[in-house]
C-alpha positions as CSV (number, residue, x, y, z in Angstrom):
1,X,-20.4,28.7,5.0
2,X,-17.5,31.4,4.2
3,X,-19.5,34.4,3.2
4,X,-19.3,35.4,-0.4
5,X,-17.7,38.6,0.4
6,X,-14.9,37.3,1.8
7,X,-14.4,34.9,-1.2
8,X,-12.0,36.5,-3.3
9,X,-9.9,37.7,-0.4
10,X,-9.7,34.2,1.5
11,X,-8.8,33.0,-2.4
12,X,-6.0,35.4,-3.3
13,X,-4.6,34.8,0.4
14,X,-4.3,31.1,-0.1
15,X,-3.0,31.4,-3.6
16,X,-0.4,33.9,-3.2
17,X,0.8,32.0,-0.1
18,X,0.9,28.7,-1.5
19,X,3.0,29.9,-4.4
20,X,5.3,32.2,-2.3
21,X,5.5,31.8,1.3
22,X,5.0,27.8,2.0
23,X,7.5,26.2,2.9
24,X,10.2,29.0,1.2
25,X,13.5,28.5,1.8
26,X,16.3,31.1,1.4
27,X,15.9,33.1,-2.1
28,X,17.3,36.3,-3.6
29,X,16.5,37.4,-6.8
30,X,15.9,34.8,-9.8
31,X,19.5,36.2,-11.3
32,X,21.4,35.9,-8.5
33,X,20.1,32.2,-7.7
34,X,20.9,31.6,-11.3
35,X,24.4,33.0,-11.0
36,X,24.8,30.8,-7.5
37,X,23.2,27.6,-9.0
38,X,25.5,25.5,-11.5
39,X,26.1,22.2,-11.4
40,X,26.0,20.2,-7.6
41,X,29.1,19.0,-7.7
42,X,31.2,22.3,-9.1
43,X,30.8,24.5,-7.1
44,X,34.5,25.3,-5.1
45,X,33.9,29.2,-4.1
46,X,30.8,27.5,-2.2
47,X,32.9,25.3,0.0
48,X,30.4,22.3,0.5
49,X,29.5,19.9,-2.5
50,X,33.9,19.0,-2.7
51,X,33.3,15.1,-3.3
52,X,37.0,15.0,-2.5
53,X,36.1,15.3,1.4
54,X,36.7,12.7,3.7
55,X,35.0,12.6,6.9
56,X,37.5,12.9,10.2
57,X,37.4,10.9,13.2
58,X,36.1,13.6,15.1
59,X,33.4,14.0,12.5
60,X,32.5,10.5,10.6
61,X,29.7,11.1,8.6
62,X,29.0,13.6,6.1
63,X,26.0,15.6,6.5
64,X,23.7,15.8,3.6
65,X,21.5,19.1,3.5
66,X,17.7,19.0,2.5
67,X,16.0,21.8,1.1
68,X,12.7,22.9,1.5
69,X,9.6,23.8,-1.1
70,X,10.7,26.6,-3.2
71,X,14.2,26.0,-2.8
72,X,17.3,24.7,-4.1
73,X,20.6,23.4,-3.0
74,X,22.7,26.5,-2.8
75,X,20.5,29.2,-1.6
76,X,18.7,27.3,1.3
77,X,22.2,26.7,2.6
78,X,24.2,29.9,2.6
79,X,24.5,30.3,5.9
80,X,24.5,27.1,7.5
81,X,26.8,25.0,5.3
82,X,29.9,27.0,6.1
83,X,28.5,26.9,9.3
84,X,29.6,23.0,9.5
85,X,32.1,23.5,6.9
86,X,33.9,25.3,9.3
87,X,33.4,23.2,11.9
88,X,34.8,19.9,10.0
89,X,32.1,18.5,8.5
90,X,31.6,17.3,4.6
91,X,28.4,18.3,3.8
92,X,26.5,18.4,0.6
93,X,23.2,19.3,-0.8
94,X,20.8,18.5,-3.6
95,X,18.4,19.5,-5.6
96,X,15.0,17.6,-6.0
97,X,11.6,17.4,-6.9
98,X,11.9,19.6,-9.9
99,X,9.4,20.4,-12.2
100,X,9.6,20.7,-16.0
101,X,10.4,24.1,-17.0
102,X,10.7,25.2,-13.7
103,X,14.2,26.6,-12.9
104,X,15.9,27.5,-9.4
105,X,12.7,26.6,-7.5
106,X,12.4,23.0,-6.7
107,X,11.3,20.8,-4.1
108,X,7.4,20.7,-5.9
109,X,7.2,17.1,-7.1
110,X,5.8,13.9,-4.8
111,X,7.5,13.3,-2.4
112,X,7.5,9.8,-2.8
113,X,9.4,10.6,-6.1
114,X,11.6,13.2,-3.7
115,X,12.8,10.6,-1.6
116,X,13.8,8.4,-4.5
117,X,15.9,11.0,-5.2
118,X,17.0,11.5,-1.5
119,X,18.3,8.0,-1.5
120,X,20.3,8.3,-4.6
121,X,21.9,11.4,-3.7
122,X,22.9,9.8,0.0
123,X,24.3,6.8,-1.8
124,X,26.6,8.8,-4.3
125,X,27.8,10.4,-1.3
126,X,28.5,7.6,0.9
127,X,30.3,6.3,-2.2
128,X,32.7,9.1,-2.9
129,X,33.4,9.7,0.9
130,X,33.4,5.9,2.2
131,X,31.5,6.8,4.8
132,X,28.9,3.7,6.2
133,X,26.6,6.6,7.0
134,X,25.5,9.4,7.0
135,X,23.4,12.6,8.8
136,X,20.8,14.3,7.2
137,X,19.4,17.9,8.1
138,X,16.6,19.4,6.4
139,X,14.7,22.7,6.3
140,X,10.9,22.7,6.3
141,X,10.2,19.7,3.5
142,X,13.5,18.9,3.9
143,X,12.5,17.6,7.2
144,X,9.7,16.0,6.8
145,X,10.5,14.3,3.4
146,X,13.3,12.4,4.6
147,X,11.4,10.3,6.4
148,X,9.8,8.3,3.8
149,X,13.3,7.2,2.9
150,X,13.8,6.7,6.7
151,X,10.6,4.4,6.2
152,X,10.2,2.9,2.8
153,X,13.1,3.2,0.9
154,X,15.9,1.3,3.3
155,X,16.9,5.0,4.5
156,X,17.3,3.7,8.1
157,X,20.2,1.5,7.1
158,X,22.2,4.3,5.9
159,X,21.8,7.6,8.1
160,X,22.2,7.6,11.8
161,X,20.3,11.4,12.1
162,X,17.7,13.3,10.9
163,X,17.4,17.2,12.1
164,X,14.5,19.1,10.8
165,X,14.1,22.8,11.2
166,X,10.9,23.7,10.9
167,X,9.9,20.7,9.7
168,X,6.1,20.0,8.0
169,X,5.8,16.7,10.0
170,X,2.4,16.3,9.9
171,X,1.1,18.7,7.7
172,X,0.3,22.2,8.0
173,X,-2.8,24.1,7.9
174,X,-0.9,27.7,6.8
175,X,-2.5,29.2,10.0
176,X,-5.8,27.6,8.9
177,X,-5.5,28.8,5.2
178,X,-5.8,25.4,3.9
179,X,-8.9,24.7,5.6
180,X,-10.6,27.0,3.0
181,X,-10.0,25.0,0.0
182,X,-13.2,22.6,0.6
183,X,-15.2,25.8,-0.9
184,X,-12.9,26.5,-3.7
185,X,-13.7,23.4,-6.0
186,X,-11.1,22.4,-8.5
187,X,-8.0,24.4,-6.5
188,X,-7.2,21.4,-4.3
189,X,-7.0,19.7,-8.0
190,X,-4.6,22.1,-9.1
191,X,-2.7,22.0,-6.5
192,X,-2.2,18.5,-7.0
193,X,-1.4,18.6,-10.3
194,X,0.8,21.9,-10.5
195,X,2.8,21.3,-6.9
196,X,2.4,18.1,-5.6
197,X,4.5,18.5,-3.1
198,X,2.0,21.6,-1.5
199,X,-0.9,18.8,-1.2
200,X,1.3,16.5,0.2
201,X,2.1,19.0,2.8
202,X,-1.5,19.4,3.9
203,X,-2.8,18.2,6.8
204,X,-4.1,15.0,6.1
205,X,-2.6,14.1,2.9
206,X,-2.5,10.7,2.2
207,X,1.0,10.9,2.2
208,X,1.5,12.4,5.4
209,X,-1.0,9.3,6.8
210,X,0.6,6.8,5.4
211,X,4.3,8.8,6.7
212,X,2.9,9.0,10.1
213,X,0.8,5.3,10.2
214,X,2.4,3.4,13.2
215,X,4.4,5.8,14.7
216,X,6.4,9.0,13.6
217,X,9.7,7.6,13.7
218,X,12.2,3.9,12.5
219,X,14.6,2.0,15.1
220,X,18.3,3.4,14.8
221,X,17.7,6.7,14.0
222,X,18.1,9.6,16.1
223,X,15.7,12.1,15.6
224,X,16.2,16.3,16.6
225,X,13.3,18.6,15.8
226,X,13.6,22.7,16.1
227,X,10.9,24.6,15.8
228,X,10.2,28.2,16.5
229,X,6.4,29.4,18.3
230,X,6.6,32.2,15.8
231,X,6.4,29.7,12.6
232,X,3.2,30.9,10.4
233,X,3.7,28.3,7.8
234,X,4.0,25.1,9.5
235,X,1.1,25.8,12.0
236,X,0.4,24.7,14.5
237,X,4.1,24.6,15.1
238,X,3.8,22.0,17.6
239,X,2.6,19.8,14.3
240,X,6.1,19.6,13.7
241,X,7.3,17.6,16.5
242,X,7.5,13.9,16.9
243,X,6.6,10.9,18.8
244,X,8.8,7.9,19.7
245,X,12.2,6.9,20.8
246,X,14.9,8.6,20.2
247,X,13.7,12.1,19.5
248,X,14.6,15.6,20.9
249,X,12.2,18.3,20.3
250,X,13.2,21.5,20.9
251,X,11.7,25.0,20.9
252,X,14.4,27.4,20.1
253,X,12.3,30.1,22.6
254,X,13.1,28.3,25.3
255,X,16.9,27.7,24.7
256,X,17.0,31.6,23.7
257,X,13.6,33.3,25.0
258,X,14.8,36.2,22.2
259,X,15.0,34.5,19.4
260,X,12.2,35.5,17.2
261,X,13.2,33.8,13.8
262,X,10.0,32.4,12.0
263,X,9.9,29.7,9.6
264,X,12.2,31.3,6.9
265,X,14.5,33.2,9.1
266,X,15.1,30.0,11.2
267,X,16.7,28.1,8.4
268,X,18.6,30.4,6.6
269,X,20.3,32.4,9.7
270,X,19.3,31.5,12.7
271,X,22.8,31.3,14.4
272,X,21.2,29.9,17.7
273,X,19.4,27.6,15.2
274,X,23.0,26.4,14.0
275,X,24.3,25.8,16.9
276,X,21.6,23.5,17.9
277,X,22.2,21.6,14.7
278,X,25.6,21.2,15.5
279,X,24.6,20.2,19.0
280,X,22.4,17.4,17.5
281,X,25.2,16.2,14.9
282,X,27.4,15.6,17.9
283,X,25.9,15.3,21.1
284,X,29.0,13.8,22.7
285,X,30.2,17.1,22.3
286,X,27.0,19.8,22.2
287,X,27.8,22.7,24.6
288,X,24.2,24.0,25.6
289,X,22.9,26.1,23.1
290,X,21.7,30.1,24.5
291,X,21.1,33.4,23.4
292,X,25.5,33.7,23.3
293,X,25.0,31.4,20.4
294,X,24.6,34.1,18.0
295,X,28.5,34.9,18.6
296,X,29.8,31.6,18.1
């Protein structure tokens, strides 16, 4: 039994972190994200979202960008979308799994109903850039929700990668924080009810057992998974890895041992991150990713 003392402590540590550290992506303060967040597709100081880009030979498909919990399509990606903008890529981003009357901060509904809107978002871009397929990369939920489009929504016919950094493949335990809520009745329930995507994140959702059911990954999709050993949210971090064929998992300590981004830091600036994305997108052409990464 968790003794009564303890109680409100253990209570106030899984609420706070459930509403402001899991799965976070990259977030300033609620005016700037407003001032950064208009419409998806207008958005030309950004320099991703132009559905006027056409993918090169060099670089065929566009890359779609998946945010995590708590994020949104423009502040997630600050650093790494002109990070393949640069490099030649069209990439885009979405929001999804908004609430009602919940602004800036999305990625909370099901993510059944997430991955609906995955797969419409992939198919408008596919349409505007005439591309037969495309690459996803996601960060945290991001990484682990495109896989039920991968799965049960025809996703493998139309994306030939999926990166996840930091993804919450199968489920987290917030460092074992979750594990109290059998003796907080009714909080599970409100999870469930006020962020649906937070319980489908727990270890042993049914979502995540019916994700995971047969094997972790779909024939003709190459899989990448980066994770970092100093990850507090997604934990165990090796939770985030994946079985089956075609999949690289890859802990970014042992490409740089000095890299000490945890789950935030890893998806919003992580340059040695980046460059293993980039590695990932293109292997054909991935120059080994070290510590010199930061520089590139």
């Amino acid at each position: 039994m968790l003794p009564w003392s303890r109680v409100p402590r253990a209570l106030t540590a899984l609420l706070l972190t459930a509403a402001a550290v899991l799965f976070p992506t990259a977030t300033a303060t609620a005016a700037a994200t407003a001032a950064a967040a208009p419409a998806a597709d207008a958005r030309p100081s950004t320099g991703w979202n132009d559905y006027t880009c056409k993918p090169s030979a060099a670089h065929p498909r566009p890359v779609v960008l998946v945010h995590g919990t708590f994020g949104n399509s423009v502040d997630n990606w600050l650093g790494l979308a002109p990070y393949l903008k640069n490099r030649g890529y069209c990439v885009f981003s979405l929001d999804y799994g908004r609430l009602p009357g919940v602004p800036f901060f999305h990625g909370l509904g099901p993510v059944e109903e997430s991955a609906q809107q995955l797969a419409a978002h992939v198919d408008k871009v596919l349409t505007a850039t005439g591309a037969a397929e495309t690459d996803l990369v996601g960060h945290s939920q991001g990484g682990m929700m495109p896989r039920y489009y991968l799965k049960f929504l025809g996703g493998a016919a139309k994306v030939n990668a999926l990166v996840g950094i930091a993804p919450s493949n199968h489920g987290t335990t917030l460092s074992g924080l979750t594990r109290l809520l059998p003796y907080f009745p009714g909080v599970g329930d409100l999870l469930n009810e006020h962020t649906p995507a937070l319980a489908d994140q727990v270890v042993g959702s049914d979502v995540l057992t019916r994700l995971n059911a047969g094997g972790d990954t779909v024939p003709g999709v190459r899989y990448t998974v980066l994770a970092t050993k100093y990850d507090e949210v997604v934990t165990p971090y090796r939770s985030q890895f994946l079985d089956g064929p075609g999949v690289r998992n890859i802990l970014l300590q042992d490409l740089c041992p000095l890299d000490l981004s945890e789950h935030l830091a890893v998806g919003l600036f992580d340059r040695i991150a980046f460059h293993a994305v980039a590695g990932a997108l293109d292997p054909a052409h991935a120059t080994p990713t070290t510590c010199a990464a930061v520089l590139g």
